[in-house]
N, C-alpha and C positions, 0 to 999 in steps of 0.2 A: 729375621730382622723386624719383622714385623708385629711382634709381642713387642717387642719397644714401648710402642704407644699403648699399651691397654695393663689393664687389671682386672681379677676378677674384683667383682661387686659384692659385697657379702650378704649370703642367704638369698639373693634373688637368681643366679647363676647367668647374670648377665653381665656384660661387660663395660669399661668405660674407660673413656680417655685419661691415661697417667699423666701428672706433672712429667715435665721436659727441659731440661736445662740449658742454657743459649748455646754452650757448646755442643751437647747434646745435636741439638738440633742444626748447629752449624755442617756438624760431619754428616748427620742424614740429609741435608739438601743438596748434597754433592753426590750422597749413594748410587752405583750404577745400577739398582733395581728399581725398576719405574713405578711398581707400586708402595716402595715405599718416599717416593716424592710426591705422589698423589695424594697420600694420605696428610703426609706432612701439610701440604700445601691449600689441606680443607681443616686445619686446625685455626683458632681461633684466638687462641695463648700463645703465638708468635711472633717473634717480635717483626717489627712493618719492614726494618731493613731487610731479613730473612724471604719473606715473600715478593719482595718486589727484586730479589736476588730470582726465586722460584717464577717468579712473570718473566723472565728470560728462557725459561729451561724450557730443551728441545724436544722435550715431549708437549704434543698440545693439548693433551688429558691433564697434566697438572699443569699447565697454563688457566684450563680450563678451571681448574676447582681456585686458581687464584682469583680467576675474574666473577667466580658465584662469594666470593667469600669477605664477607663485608668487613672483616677485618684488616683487608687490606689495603694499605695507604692511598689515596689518591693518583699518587704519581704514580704508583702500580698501572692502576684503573687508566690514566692517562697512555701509557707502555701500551697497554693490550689495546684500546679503541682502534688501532693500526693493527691490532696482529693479525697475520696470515690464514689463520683458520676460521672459517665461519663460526662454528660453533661454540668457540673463544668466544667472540665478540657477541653471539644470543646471549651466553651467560653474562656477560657482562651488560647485558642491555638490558635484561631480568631482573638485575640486581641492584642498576642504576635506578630504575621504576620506581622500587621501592622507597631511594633516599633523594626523593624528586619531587614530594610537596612544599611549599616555599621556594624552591629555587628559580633565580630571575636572572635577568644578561645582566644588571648591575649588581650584582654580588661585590662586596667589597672584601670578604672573608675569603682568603688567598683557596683554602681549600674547597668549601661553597662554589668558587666560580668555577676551578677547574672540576668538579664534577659535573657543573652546569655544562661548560663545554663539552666534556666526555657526551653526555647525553644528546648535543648537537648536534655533533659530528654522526653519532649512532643514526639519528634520523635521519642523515642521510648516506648512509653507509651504501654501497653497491650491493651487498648482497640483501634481498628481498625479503629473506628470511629473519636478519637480523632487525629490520625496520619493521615486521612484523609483529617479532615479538614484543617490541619496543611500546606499539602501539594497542595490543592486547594487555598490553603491564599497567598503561597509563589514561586508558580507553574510561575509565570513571573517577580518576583520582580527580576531584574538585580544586585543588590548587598546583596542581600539574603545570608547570611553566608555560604559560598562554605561546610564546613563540617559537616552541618544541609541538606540543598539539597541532598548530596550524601548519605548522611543516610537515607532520604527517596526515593532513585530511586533507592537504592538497598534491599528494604521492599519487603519480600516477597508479599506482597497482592497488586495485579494489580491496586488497586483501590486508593492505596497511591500510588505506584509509578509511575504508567502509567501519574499522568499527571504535573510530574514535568521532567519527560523523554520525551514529547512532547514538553512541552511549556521553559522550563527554561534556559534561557542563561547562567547560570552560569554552568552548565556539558559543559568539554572542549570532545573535538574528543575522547582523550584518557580513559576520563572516558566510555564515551558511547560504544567505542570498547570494553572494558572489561566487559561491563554490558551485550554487546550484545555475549559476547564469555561462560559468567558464568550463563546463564540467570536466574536470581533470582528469576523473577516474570512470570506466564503464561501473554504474551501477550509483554512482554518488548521491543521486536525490532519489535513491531507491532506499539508501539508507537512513539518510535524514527523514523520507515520511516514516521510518520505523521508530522517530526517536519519542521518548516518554511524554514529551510536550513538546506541539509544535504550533507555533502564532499563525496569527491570523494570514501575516503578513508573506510567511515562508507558505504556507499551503496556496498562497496564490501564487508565488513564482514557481513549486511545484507543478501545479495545475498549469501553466502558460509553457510548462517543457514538452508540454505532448508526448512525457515520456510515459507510456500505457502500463509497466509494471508498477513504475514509483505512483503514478494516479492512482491505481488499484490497494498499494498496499497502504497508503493515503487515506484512500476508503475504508479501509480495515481499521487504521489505526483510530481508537473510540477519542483516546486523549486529544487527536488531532483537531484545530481550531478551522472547520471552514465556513466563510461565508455563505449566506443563502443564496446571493447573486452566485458565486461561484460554484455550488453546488447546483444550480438550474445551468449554470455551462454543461457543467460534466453531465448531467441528463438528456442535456441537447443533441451529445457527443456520443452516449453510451452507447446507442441502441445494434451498434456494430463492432462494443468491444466486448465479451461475452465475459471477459473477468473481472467486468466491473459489477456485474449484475447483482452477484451476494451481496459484496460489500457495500454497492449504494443501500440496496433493500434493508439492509439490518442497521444503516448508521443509524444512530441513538439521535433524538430528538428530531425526526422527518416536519418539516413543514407541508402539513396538509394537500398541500399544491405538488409537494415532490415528491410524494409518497403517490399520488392518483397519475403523474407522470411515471413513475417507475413500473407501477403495478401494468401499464399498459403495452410494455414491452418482454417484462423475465418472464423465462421460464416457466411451465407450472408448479414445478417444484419447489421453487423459490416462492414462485408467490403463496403459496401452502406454509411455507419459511413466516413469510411475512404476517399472513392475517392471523396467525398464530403468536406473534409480538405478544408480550406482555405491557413491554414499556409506552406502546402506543393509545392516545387517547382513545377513547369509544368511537367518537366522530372519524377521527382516521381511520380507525379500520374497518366504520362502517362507510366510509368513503372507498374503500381499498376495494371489500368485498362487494361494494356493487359492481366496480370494474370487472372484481373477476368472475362474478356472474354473468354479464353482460359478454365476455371476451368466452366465456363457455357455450354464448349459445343457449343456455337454459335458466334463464334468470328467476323467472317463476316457478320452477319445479322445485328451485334449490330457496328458494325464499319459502314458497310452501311448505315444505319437509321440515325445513328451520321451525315453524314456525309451532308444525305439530310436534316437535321437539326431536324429530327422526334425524339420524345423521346425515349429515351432508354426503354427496356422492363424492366417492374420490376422484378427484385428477387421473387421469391417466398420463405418466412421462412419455415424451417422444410423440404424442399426438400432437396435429396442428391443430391449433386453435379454429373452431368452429370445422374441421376437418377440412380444412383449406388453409393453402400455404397464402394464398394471396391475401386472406388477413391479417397474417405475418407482416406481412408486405408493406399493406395500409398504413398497418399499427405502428411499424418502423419509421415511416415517411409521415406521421402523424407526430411520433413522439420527435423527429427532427423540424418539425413545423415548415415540413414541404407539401404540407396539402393544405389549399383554400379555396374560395369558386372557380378562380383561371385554370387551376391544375386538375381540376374535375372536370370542366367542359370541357377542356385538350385531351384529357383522357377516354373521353363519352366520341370525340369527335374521330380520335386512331380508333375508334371500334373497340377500345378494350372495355367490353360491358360489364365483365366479374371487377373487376379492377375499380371502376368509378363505382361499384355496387359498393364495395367494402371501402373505399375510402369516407361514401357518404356514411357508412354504418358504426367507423370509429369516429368520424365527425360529430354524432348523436348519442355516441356511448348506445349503438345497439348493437344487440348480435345480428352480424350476418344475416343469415338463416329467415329470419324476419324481412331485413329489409327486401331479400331474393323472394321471398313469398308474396311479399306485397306487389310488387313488379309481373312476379308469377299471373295474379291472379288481375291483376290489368285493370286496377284500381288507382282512377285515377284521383280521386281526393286524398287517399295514401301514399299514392308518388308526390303528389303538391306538395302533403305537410312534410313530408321526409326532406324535398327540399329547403321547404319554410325551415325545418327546424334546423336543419346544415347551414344554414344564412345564403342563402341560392336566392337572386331575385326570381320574380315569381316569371320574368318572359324566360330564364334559363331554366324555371319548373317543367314550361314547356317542353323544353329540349329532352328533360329526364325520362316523361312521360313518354315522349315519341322513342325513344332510342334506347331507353334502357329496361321498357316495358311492353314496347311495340302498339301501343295505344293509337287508335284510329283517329284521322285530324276530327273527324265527325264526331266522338267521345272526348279531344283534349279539354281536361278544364282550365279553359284561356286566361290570362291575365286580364287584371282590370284596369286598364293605361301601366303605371308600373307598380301595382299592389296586386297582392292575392284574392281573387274572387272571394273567399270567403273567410271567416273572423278566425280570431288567435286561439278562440275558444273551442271554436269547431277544429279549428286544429290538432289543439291539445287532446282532444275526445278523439279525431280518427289515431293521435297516438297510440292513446292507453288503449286501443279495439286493437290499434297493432301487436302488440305486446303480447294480448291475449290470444291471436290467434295459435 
């Protein structure tokens, strides 16, 4: 029965759909062979009454091929949006997709609206699969029925909405703020910071969700618009979410400020990542890589080497910086702006002498190592300036000298009512001898 519908082709030995006569065709949509209703019923030279005869037929494979088959009349399409089988109604949801730009709830064009409605009802169909596909069909179509889209970015199921809330033009700012403020779906402002452009305005109510993937992939995404104020939030916040770390380090255009904050907490790998930018001004990354000199521990060897043009020593991954985790520490509670002078004497006063060692040492952008050495060696014009240069009044230099270098009261160099015994100058000079040691 099925040679009915075909011909050979001449000279290519392929085949193709023969003309069909109404009657013809009348007696095949009744046939008891179900492949030849299927076939029928994916023809396109049919007349509308004949398939929307076939949208009733109790197989749902040529149900199916009626609801993919755009030949068929509306009221077809109306029939199926209720039919019983899932995969009825995907095809039909696929194929609505397609003749779904222009269409609006005021259609006055009798056929126009009942497609429009067909496609309503689809978005919210019960089965999740059918709103899926709905939404995958219609996820970038630019005039996509604005109140068919928003019924599906606010579908509970990530899987409908997530990717007409990434890709779709038609959600304006304000839809997307309130989707991101209500969150309907697990995952929703995860996929909105993925979308091609996103305002100033939506990365700030992102960023106020404390939602730590959508931040991160926020940070990733280059298109995205974030402010500088809000961009010094998320640095404030970073230092204990580790997958923000790449993506702050590599956003495109760092404000000098947020690039010497960043650099003070990632990784070494990252920050290897980083001073290696290309798109980074000069000043920046030589702002960066004094950080990451200084957080190594070896600022002078690795400035000298530079300087005779020898390559820089690699990083080692998985090492703590300055080979202590309590710089880690410091540099953490530094880049959260919990260390100042209260938090260092309390710290001097619990006995934790390594601890207020490294807090004064990321306070001054020194390495460790130096500041422990200067303490070491019970010097007491180098404990002073260390706290001069940490903004320590000079009666709490006192306190440094005694307790975190064990300086005899007969050696401390005492304050001068509330000033430093001796000038800014001399300061600066036992600095730069520090450095050198």
């Amino acid at each position: 029965m099925l040679s009915k519908f075909f011909r050979k082709s001449s000279g290519k030995g392929k085949t193709e759909k023969s003309a069909i006569s109404y009657d013809e065709a009348k007696s095949l949509a009744k046939d008891s062979e179900e492949d030849v209703r299927m076939e029928l019923a994916a023809r396109r030279d049919l007349a509308p009454e004949l398939l929307y005869f076939l949208a009733e037929d109790p197989s749902p494979k040529v149900r199916q091929n009626v609801a993919a088959n755009t030949a068929a009349p509306r009221h077809a399409d109306m029939l199926l949006v209720t039919d019983t089988d899932t995969k009825v109604r995907e095809s039909l949801a696929g194929k609505l997709a397609r003749l779904a730009p222009g269409l609006s709830a005021d259609e006055q064009d009798k056929l126009r609206k009942m497609a429009y409605e067909a496609l309503s009802l689809l978005a919210k169909d019960q089965a999740v699969n059918v709103r899926e596909v709905l939404s995958d069909a219609l996820k970038e179509v630019a005039d996509a029925p604005p109140d068919v889209i928003r019924r599906l970015a606010w579908d509970v199921e990530a899987a409908v909405a997530s990717p007409v809330l990434r890709f779709s033009p038609v959600l304006s700012d304000q839809d997307l703020l309130e989707i991101i403020s209500a969150r309907p779906s697990a995952g929703a402002a995860s996929a909105i910071s993925e979308r091609a452009s996103v305002s100033e305005n939506v990365s700030d109510a992102i960023i106020s969700s404390n939602d730590e993937n959508a931040i991160g992939l926020l940070l990733g995404n280059h298109s995205a618009m974030i402010r500088e104020q809000a961009l010094d939030r998320i640095i404030d916040r970073a230092v204990d979410v580790d997958i923000w770390h790449e993506p702050l380090a590599m956003r495109p255009k760092l404000p000098s400020s947020a690039a010497v904050k960043i650099a003070r907490f990632v990784a070494e790998d990252i920050l290897t990542k980083m001073v290696e930018r290309s798109d980074l001004s000069p000043d920046i990354v030589a702002s960066v890589r004094d950080v990451v000199n200084k957080r190594l521990g070896d600022a002078h060897a690795v400035k000298g080497a530079e300087s005779e043009g020898k390559k820089k020593p690699a990083v080692a991954k998985g090492v703590n910086v300055d080979d202590d985790e309590v710089f880690d520490q410091a540099s953490k509670m530094w880049a959260k702006g919990k260390i100042d002078e209260s938090t260092v004497m309390t710290t001097i006063d619990e006995g934790n002498r390594r601890l207020a060692q490294a807090m004064i040492a990321v306070m001054i952008d020194f390495p460790l190592k130096t500041v422990v050495k200067t303490c070491e060696m019970k010097s007491a014009k180098g404990c002073a300036a260390l706290a001069w240069k940490a903004g320590l009044s000079a009666k709490n230099a006192e306190i440094v000298q005694r307790k975190l270098a064990f300086i005899s009261e007969t050696d401390l160099l005492r304050a001068d009512g509330e000033d430093y015994a001796f000038s800014d100058e001399d300061m600066e000079w036992q600095l730069d001898f520090m450095q050198g040691l």
